[in-house]
C-alpha positions in Angstrom: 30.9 72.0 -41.8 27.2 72.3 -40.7 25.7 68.6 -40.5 22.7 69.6 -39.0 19.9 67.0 -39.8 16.4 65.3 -39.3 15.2 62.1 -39.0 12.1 61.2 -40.1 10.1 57.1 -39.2 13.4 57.2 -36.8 12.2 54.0 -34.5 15.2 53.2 -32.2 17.5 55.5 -33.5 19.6 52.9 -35.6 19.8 54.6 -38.5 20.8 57.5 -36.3 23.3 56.6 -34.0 25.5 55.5 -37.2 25.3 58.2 -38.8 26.0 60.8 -35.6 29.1 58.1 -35.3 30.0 59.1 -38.8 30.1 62.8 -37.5 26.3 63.6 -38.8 24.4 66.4 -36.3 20.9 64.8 -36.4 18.7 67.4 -34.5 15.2 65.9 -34.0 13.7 62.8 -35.4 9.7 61.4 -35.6 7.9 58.8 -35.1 4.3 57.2 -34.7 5.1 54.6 -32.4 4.5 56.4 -28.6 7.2 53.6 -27.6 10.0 54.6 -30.5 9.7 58.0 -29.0 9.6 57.1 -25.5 12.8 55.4 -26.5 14.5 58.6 -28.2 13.8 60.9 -25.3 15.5 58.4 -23.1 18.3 58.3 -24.7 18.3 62.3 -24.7 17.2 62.8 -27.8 14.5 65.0 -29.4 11.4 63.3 -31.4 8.1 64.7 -32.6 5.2 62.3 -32.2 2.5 61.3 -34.3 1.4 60.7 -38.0 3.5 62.3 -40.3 0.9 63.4 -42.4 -0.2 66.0 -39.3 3.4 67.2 -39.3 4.2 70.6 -41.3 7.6 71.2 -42.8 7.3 74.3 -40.8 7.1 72.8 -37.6 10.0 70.8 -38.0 12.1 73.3 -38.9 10.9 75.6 -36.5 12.0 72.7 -33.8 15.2 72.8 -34.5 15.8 76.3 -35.2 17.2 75.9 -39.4 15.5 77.2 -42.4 14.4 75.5 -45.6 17.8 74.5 -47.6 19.7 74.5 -44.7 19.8 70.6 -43.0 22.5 68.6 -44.4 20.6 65.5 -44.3 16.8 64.1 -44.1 17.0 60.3 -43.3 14.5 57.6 -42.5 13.0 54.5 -43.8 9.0 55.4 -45.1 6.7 52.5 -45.3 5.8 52.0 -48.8 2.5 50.5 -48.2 -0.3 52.2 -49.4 -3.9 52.9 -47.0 -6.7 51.3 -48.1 -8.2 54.0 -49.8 -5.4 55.5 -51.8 -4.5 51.8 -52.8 -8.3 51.8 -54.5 -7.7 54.6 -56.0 -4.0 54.7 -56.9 -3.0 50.5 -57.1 -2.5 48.6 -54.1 1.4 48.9 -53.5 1.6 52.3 -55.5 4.0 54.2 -53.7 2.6 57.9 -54.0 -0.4 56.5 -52.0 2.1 55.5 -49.0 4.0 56.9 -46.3 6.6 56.9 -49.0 4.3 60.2 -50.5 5.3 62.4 -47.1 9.0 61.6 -47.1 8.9 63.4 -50.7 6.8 66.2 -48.9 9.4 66.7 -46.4 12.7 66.5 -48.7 10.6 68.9 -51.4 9.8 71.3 -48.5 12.7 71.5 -46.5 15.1 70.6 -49.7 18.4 69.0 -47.5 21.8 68.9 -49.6 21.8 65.0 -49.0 18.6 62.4 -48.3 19.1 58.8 -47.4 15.8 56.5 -48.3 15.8 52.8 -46.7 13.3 50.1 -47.3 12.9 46.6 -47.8 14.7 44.8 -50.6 11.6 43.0 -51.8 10.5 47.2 -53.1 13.3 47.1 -55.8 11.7 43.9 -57.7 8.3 44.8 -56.5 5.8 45.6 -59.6 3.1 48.4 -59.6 -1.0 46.7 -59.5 -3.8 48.5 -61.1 -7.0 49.4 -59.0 -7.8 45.3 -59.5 -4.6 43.6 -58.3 -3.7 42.9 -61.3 0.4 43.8 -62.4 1.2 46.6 -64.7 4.3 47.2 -66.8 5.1 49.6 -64.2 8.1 49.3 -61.5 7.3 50.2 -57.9 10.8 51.5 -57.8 10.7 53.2 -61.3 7.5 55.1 -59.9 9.5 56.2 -56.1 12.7 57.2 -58.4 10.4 59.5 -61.0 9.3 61.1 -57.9 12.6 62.3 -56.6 13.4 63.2 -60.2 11.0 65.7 -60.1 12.4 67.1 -57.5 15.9 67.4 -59.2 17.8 65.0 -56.8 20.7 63.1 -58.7 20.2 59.6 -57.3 22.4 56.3 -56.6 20.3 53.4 -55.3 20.6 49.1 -54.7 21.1 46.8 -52.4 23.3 46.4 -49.3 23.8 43.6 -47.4 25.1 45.0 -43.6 27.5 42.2 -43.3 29.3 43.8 -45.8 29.9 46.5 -43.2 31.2 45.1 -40.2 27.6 44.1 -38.4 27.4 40.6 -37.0 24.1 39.6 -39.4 22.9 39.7 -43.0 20.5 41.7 -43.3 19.8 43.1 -47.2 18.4 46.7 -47.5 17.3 48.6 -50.2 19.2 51.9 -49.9 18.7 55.3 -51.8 20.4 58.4 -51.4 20.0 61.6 -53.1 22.2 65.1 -53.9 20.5 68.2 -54.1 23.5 70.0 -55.8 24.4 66.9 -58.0 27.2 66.0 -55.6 28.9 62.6 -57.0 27.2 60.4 -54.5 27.6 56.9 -54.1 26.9 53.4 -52.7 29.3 53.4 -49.7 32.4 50.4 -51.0 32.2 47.0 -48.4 34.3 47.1 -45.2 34.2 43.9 -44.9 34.6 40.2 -46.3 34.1 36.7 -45.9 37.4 35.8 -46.9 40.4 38.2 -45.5 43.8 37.9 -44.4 43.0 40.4 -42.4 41.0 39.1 -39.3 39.8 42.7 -38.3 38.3 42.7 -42.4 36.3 39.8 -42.1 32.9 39.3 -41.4 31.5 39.4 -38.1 30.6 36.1 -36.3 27.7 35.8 -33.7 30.4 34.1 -31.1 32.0 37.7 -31.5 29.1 39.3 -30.8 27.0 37.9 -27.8 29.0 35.1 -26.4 30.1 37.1 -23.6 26.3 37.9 -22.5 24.9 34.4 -22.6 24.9 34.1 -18.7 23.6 37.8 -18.1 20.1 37.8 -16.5 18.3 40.3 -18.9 14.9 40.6 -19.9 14.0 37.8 -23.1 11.0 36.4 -24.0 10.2 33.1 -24.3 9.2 29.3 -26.4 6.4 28.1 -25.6 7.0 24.2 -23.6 5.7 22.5 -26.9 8.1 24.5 -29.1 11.3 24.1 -26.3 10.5 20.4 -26.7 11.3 20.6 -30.6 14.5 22.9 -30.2 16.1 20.9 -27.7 16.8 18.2 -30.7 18.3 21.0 -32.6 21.7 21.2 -32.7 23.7 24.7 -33.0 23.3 25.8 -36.3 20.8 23.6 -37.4 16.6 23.8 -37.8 13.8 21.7 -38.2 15.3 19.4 -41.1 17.6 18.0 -37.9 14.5 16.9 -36.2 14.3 13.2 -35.9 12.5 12.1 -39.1 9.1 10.7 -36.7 9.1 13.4 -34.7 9.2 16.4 -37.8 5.4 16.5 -39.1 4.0 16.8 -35.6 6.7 19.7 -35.5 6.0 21.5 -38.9 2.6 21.1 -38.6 1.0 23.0 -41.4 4.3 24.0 -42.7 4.8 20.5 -43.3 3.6 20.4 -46.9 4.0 24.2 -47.9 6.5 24.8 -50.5 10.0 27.1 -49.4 13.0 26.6 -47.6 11.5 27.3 -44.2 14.6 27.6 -42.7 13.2 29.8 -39.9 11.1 26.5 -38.6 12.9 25.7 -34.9 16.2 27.5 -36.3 19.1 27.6 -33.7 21.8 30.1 -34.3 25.3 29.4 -34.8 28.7 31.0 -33.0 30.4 30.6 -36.1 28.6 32.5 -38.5 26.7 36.0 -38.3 23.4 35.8 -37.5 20.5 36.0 -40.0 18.4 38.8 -40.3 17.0 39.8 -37.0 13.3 40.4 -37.1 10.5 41.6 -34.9 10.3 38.8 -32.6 12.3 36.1 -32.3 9.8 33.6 -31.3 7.3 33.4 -34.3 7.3 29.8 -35.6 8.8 30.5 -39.1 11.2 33.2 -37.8 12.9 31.2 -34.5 16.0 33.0 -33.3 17.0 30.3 -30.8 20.3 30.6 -29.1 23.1 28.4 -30.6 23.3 26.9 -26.8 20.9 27.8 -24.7 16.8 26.7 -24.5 15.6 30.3 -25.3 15.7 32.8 -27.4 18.1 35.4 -28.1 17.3 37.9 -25.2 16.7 41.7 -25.7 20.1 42.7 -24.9 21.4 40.3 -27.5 19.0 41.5 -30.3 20.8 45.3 -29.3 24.0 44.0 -29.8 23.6 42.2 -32.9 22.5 45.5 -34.8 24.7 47.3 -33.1 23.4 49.5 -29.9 25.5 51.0 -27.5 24.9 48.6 -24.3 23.6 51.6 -22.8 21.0 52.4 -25.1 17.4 52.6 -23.4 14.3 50.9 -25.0 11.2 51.8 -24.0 8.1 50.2 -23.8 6.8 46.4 -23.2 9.1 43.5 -24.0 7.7 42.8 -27.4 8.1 47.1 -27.9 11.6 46.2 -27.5 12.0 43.3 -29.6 10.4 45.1 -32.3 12.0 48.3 -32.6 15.7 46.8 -32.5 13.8 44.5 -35.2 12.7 47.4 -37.6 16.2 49.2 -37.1 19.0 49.9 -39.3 22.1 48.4 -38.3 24.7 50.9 -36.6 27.0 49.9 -38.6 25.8 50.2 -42.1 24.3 53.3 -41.2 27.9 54.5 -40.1 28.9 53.9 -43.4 26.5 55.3 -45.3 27.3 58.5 -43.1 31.0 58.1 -43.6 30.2 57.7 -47.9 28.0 61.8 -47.5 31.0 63.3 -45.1 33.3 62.5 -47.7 31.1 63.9 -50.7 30.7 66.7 -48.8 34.6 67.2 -47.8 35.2 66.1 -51.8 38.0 63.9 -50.8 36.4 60.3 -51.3 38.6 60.1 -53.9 42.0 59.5 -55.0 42.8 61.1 -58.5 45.4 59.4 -60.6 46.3 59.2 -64.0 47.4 56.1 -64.4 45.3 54.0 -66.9 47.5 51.2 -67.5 46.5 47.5 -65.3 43.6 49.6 -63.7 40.5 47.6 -64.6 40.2 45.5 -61.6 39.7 48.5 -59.8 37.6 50.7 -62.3 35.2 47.6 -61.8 35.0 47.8 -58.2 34.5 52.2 -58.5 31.6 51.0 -61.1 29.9 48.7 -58.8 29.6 50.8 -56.0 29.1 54.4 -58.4 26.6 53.2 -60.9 24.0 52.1 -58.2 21.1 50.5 -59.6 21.3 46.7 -59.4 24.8 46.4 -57.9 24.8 44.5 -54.9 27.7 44.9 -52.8 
């Protein structure tokens, strides 16, 4: 079977190395970022730089030698932000004036078999603004699925949480994925649980994942004295509402009297549990991603392995480059099984025909969760 794909807003390649694990040929990818490409062509990979909106379908395809209707797959993860002047025009967050408009240019163009959309999960409750700001009865994500409609893509869409899928970290994405030929598609089924008698089917800890790094001498960034001063009363696991009671409005500052959980505020990570989303830099004052033991935070090399690198994966570009693209990626491992989920299709042998109706609804409800899409959450 030809899997012969592109990648399109392909950063670090997360998204990308899970699904060539999964046995997906992904040719070429693209990016904006000088750094994420930098970063690809380390690793010995093809990427096309620059702004997507330069890039012909033509030149693409011409790259990798395929013609339109030929790739098997067109990933990547579009901003859905819209510029400033389509957002005047159009609504603020109105999809068709985003990034979002040029992933639809490519997979009308080039017209893959499969497509594989990821954003944030915010987009799926996200509502559409008129040229004022002000909401409309509209649906951000009723507006991006409309668009794929048009394009005669069957669709299966909602939220996936990576821990779900043997990654060390809960991190919720908002995953669609599209058939050209009306393939029966679906929202790949959880690998893995927090309750299992299984120990090789339960969740992934961050003790499982790091612990045996903690003393390497790789690159990290750093708290600030004033910050370190704060965390060093944190115990493992805990954040600022384990601060000494005098000591916690001097450390909040601002924050102090805002509204929210701010659980982020001089948060130390625990061994015992995954870790929580990892974002673009682990030292941002609402965002701390201290180590559970140690007076810093979680160094480069740690960030890789809790999304799920290969330790011999090359990022390129300053320290905060780094931080930021292993922030922005797709986790290996739910990438691998959305891969796994379109070989499958593909092969038609995801599923196991039987006729047996009687005693089958607890499993007719799980095939329903993860067939129907929309708001299932797995």
């Amino acid at each position: 079977m030809d899997t012969r794909s592109i990648s399109l807003f392909s950063g670090a390649m997360g998204l990308d190395i899970g699904l060539m694990q999964a046995g997906i040929d992904i040719q070429i990818g693209q990016d904006f970022d000088n750094s994420c490409i930098l970063t690809m062509q380390a690793n010995g990979h093809q990427g096309i730089a620059g702004d997507i909106r330069n890039i012909t379908s033509e030149e693409i395809l011409k790259q990798v030698n395929m013609k339109v209707g030929e790739p098997f797959l067109i990933c990547g993860g579009p901003p859905c932000q819209p510029f400033s002047t389509a957002g005047k025009r159009l609504g603020i967050n109105d999809p068709r004036g985003s990034l979002f408009k040029e992933f639809v240019r490519m997979i009308d163009e080039i017209r893959p078999r499969f497509f594989v959309m990821e954003n944030v999960k915010g987009l799926m409750s996200s509502i559409l603004k008129d040229e004022n700001g002000e909401n409309t009865d509209t649906k951000v994500l009723d507006v991006i699925l409309d668009e794929f409609r048009k394009l005669n893509y069957k669709t299966v869409y909602g939220l996936l949480d990576a821990v779900n899928y043997g990654v060390p970290q809960f991190r919720e994405r908002f995953v669609l994925i599209g058939s050209r030929d009306g393939e029966d598609i679906f929202l790949p089924a959880p690998t893995h649980f927090r309750i299992h008698q299984n120990p090789a089917y339960r969740w992934v800890t961050l003790g499982d994942t790091i612990r045996d790094l903690e003393n390497a001498d790789g690159e990290c960034a750093s708290f600030s004295d004033s910050r370190l001063d704060f965390l060093r009363m944190v115990p493992e696991g805990g954040n600022w509402k384990d601060l000494p009671k005098d000591v916690v409005q001097e450390a909040m500052g601002g924050a102090f009297t805002s509204g929210g959980g701010k659980v982020g505020f001089y948060r130390r990570l625990s061994y015992a549990q995954p870790s929580p989303t990892v974002v673009t830099s682990p030292v941002q004052k609402a965002t701390m991603m201290c180590h559970p033991t140690m007076d810093r935070p979680l160094s480069v090399a740690e960030y890789a392995r809790i999304q799920q690198f290969p330790d011999d994966w090359k990022f390129m570009g300053t320290t905060s480059d780094k931080y930021r693209q292993i922030g922005n990626a797709v986790p290996v491992g739910l990438a691998r099984a959305i891969g796994e989920m379109l070989i499958a299709v593909a092969n038609k042998d995801a599923e196991i025909v039987v006729k047996r109706t009687r005693g089958t609804s607890v499993h007719d409800k799980i095939q329903n969760a993860i067939r129907m899409g929309g708001t299932s959450k797995c």
